[in-house]
C-alpha positions as CSV (number, residue, x, y, z in Angstrom):
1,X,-20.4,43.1,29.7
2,X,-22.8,40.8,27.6
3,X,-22.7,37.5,27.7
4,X,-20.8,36.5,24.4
5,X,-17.9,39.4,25.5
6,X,-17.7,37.6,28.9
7,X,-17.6,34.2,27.3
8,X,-14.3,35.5,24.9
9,X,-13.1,37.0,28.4
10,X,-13.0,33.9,30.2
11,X,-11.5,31.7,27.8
12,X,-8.7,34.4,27.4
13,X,-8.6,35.1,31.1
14,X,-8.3,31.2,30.9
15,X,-5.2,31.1,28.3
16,X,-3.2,33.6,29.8
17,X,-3.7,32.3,33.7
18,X,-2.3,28.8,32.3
19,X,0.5,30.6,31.3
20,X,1.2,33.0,34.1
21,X,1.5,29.9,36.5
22,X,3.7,27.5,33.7
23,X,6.0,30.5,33.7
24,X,6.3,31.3,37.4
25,X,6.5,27.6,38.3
26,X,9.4,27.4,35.8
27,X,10.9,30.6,37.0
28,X,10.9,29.7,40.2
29,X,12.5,25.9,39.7
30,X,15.0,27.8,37.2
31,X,15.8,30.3,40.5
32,X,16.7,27.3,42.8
33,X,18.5,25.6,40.4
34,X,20.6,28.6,39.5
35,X,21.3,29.1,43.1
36,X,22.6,25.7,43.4
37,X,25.4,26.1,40.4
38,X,23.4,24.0,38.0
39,X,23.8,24.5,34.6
40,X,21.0,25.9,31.9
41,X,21.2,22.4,30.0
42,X,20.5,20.7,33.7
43,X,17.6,23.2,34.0
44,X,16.1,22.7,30.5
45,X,16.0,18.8,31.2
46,X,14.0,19.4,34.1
47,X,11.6,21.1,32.6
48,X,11.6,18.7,30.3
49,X,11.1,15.7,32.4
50,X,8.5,17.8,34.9
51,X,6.6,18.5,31.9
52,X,3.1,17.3,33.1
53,X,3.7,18.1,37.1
54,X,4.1,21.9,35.8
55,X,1.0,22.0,33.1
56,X,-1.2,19.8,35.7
57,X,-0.4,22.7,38.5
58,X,-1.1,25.5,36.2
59,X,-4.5,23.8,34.7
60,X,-5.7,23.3,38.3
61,X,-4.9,26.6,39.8
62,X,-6.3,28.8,36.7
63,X,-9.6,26.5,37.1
64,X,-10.0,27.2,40.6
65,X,-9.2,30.6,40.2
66,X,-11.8,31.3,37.1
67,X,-14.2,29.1,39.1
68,X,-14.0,31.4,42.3
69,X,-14.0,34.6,40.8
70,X,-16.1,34.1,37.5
71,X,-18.2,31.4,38.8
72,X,-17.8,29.3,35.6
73,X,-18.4,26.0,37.2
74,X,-21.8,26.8,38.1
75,X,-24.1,23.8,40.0
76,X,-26.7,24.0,37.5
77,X,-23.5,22.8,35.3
78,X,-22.7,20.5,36.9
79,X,-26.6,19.0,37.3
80,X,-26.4,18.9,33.2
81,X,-23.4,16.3,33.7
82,X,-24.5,14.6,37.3
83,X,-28.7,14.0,36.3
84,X,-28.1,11.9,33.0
85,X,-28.8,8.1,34.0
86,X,-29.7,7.6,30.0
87,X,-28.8,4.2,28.6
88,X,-25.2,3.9,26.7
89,X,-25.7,3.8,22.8
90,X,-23.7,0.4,21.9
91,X,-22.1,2.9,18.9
92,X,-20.2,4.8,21.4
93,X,-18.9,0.8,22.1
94,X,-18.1,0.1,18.3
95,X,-16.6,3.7,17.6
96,X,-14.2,3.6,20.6
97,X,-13.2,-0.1,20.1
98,X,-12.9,0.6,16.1
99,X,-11.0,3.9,16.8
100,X,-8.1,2.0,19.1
101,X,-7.7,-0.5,16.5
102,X,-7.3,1.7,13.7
103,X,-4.8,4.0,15.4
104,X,-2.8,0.3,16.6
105,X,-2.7,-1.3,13.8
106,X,-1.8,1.7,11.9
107,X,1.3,2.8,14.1
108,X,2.7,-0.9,13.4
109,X,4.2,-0.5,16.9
110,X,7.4,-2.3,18.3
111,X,9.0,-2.6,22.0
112,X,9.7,1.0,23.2
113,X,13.6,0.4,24.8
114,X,13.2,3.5,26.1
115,X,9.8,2.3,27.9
116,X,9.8,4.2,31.8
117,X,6.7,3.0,33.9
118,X,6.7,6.3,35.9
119,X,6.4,8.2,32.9
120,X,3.4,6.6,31.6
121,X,1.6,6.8,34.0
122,X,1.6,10.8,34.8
123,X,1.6,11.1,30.8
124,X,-1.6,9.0,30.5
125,X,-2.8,10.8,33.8
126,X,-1.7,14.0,32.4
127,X,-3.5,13.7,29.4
128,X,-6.7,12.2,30.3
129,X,-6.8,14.7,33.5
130,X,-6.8,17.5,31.0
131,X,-8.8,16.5,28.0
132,X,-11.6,15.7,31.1
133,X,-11.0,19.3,32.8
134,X,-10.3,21.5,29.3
135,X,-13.4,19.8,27.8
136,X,-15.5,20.5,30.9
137,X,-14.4,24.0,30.6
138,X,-15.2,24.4,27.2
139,X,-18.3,22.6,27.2
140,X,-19.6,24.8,30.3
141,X,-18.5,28.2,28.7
142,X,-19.6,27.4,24.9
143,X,-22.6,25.0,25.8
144,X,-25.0,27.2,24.2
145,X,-23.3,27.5,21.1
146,X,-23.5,25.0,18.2
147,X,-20.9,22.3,17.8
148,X,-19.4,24.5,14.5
149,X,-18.8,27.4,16.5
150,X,-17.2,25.6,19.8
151,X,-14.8,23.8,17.5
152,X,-13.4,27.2,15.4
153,X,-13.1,28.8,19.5
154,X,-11.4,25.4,20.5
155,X,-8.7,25.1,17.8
156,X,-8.4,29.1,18.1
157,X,-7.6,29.3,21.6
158,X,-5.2,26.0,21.7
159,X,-3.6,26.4,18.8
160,X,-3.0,30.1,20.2
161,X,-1.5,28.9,23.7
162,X,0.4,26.0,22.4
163,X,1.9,27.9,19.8
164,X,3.0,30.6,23.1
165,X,4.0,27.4,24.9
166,X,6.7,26.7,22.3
167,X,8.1,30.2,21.7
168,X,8.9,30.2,25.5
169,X,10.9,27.2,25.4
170,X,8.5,24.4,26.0
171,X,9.0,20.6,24.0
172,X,5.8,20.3,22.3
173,X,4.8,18.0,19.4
174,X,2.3,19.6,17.5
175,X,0.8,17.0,15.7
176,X,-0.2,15.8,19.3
177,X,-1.9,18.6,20.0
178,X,-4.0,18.7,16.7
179,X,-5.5,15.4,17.6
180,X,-5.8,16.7,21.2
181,X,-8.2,19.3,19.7
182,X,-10.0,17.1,17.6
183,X,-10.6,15.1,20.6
184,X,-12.1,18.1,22.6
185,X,-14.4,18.6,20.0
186,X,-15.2,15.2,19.2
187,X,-16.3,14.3,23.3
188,X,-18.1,17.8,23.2
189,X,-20.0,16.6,20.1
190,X,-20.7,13.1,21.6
191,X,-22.4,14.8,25.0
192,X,-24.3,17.1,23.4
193,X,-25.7,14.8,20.9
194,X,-27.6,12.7,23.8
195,X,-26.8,14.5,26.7
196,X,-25.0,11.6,28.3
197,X,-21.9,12.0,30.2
198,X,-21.5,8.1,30.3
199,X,-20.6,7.7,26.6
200,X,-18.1,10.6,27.1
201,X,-16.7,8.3,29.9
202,X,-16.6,5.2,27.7
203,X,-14.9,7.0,24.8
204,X,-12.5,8.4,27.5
205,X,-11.7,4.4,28.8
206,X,-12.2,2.6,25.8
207,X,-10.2,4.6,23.5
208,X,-8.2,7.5,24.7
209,X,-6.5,6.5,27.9
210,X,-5.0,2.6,26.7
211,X,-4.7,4.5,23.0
212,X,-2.3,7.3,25.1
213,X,-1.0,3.9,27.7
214,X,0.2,1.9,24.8
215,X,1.4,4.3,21.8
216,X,2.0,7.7,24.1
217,X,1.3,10.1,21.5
218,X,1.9,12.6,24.6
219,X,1.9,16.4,23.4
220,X,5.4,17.0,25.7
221,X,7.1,13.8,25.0
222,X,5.4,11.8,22.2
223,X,6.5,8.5,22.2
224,X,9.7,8.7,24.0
225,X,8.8,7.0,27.3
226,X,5.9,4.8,25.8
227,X,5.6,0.8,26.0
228,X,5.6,0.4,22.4
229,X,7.0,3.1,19.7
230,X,5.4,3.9,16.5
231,X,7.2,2.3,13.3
232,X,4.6,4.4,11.2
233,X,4.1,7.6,12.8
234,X,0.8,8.1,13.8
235,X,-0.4,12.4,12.6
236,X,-3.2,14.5,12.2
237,X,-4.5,11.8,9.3
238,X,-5.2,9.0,11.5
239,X,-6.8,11.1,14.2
240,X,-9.3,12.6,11.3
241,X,-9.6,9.5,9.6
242,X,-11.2,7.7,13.2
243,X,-13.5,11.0,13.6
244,X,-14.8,11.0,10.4
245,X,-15.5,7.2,10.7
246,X,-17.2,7.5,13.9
247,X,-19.3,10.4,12.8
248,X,-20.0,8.2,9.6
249,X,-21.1,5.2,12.2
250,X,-23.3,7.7,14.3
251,X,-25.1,9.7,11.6
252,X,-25.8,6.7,8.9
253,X,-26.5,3.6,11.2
254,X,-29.3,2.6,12.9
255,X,-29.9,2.9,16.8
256,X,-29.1,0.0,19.0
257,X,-29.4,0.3,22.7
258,X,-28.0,-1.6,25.3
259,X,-28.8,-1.7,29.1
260,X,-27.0,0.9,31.1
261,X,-23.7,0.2,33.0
């Protein structure tokens, strides 16, 4: 097999091993519940509330298992991301900052009454665990290819398993996971433009996990169990809107460099 046939083999070896175990695991909790008298409607709201628990447990296992058989997550991989002690680019700083307040002050957001504690955090978890590992993924299997080329495979292949996530039954908010993809190609982009995995991680802290805290934008639940709720809904727009800014701010501006944290 060459190597771009084994690349397209792993991503779909990938897709479908995500959805083996998010079927069997929901099988299997639908089997116990059954055998207990509960009702579908009982059933369906479980899944609905265990959400995350059952993606996070599928990601991990299809990881491991592509990792141990394929040997995806190579060390000379994981040298690219563990040898870079570069300094931080203060634009990464000005991007993040500029993209948080943008998306805030956008969704006009109000008190979320419906605000659970528990929620947020395995939705922020959930979602930052997940952009981190899907990214990685992507990044180790596409990381000779240009940024053009990683983004069409990215939106193919997740527009492809979300859109098989939904036909079997699964809540999910689609608008979410645009902006999820944007974001896998946008933290792909911003490694491979200086090689430093540090800006990734500032992007990651400074933007995307109080953006996903705060507003939820969750792809299972969206804003339902969020501290604040959107009065303008926040879509695809906004999310393109702060990308093309930042790559705006990075392309156009000047260089400024600031000692490394």
């Amino acid at each position: 097999m060459n190597s771009k046939l084994k690349k397209y083999f792993i991503l779909f070896l990938y897709i479908v091993l995500n959805i083996f175990f998010i079927v069997a695991t929901v099988s299997v909790a639908s089997f116990f519940h059954f055998n207990l008298d509960h009702s579908l409607n009982t059933i369906q709201n479980w899944v609905y509330h265990h959400n995350w628990e059952i993606f996070i447990l599928a990601k991990i296992i299809s990881f491991l298992i592509i990792y141990r058989i394929l040997d995806v997550y190579s060390l000379n991989s994981v040298k690219t991301f563990s040898r870079n002690k570069k300094n931080i680019n203060i634009r990464v700083y000005v991007i993040s900052f500029s993209s948080f307040l943008f998306l805030l002050f956008s969704a006009n957001p109000v008190l979320n009454n419906q605000f659970e504690f528990s929620k947020i955090l395995i939705s922020s978890f959930g979602n930052i665990f997940v952009t981190i590992l899907d990214t990685w993924f992507f990044f180790i299997v596409l990381k000779k290819e240009s940024v053009t080329r990683i983004a069409v495979i990215i939106s193919f292949t997740q527009i492809l398993f979300f859109t098989i996530l939904f036909k079997i039954g699964l809540h999910v908010h689609i608008s979410n996971v645009a902006s999820n993809i944007l974001n896998y190609i946008f933290l792909i982009y911003l490694f491979k433009l200086n090689k430093n995995i540090n800006e990734v991680i500032i992007y990651l802290v400074i933007f995307l996990l109080p953006i996903k805290l705060i507003l939820g934008l969750d792809t299972f639940w969206n804003n339902e169990f969020s501290l604040l709720t959107s009065q303008n809904e926040i879509n695809i727009t906004h999310h393109v809107v702060a990308i093309i800014g930042s790559l705006v701010y990075i392309t156009y501006f000047k260089k400024a460099v600031i000692k490394e944290i």
